[in-house]
C-alpha positions, 0 to 999 in steps of 0.5 A, spaced: 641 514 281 643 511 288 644 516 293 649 514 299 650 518 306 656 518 309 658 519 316 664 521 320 668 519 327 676 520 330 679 515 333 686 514 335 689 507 335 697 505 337 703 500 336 710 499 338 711 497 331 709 503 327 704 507 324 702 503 319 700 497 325 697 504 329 692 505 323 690 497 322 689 497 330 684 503 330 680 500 323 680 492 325 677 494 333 672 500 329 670 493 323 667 490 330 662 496 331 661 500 326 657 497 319 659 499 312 667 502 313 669 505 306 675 510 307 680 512 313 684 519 312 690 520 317 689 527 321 695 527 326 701 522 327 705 523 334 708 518 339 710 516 347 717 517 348 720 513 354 727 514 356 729 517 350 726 513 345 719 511 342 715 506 346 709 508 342 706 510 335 699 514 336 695 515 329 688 518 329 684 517 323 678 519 320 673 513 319 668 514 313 662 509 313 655 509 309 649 510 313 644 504 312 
């Protein structure tokens, strides 16, 4: 039976588009350091308001990856 471990970090990515971007932006700038991504969990939605509007979506992830 193959075993793997798993390792965790937290990291936030932002976009004036939208959450969905926020996410994609933290996980293509994570794929250039970190090996072996599996899985991403939404932990904390919020956003920077200038006058009155949202100029910035923030999304922080968890990013799961598999230890070599």
């Amino acid at each position: 039976m193959q075993t793997e471990v798993f390792k965790t970090v937290q990291i936030t990515g932002s976009s004036t588009s939208g959450t969905d971007e926020a996410v994609r932006a933290a996980v293509e700038k994570a794929a250039k350091t970190i090996h072996n991504l599996r899985w991403f969990k939404v932990i904390e939605t919020r956003g920077h308001l200038e006058n009155g509007k949202i100029a910035h979506w923030q999304v922080t992830i968890d990013l799961g990856f598999t230890l070599d």
